[in-house]
N, C-alpha and C positions, 0 to 999 in steps of 0.2 A: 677884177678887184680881188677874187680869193688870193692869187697869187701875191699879191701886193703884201697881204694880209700874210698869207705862208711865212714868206723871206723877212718880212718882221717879227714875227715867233720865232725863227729859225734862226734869226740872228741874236735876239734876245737868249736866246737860248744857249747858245753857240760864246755869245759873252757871260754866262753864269759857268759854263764851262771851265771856259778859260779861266776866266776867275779865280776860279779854285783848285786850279793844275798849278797856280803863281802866275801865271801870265798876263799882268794887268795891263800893259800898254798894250796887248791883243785885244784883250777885253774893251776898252775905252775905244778905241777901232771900229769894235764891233756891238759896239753900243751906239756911236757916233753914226753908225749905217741905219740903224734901226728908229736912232733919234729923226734921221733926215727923213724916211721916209714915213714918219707919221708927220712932219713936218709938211711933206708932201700932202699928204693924205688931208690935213690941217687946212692947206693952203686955199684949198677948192672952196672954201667958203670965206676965207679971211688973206686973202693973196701976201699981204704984208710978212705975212711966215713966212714967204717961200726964202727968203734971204738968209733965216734963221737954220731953213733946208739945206744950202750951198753951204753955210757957214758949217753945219753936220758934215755934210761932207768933203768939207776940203779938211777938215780934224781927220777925219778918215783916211785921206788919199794921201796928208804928212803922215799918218803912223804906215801906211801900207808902204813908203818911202823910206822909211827911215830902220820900217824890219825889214827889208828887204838888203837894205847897205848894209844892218846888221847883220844878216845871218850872212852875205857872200864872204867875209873878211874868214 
């Protein structure tokens, strides 16, 4: 469980960053990771989150897609 709890800080964190270097569609990314896995976290008592989880991170897995075409060009 710590660790679960770390990579949520670390990602929250990690999107304050970004944030303020200009890099919002990183940041929303890497908020969308952070959002999922309290989602996760959420879920263990109320399961109907967990969708809300998937949905967190499939926002995540289009930005990581789309900087990714981005930057090869």
């Amino acid at each position: 469980m710590i660790s679960r709890i770390f990579v949520i800080i670390l990602a929250l964190g990690a999107a304050a960053y970004r944030f303020s270097t200009g890099a919002v569609l990183e940041s929303i990314g890497l908020a969308g990771l952070a959002s999922g896995l309290l989602f996760l976290r959420a879920a263990e008592r109320r399961p109907p989150l967990r969708r809300y989880a998937y949905l967190s991170f499939l926002v995540t897995a289009c930005i990581i897609g789309y900087v990714m075409f981005r930057n090869s060009r």
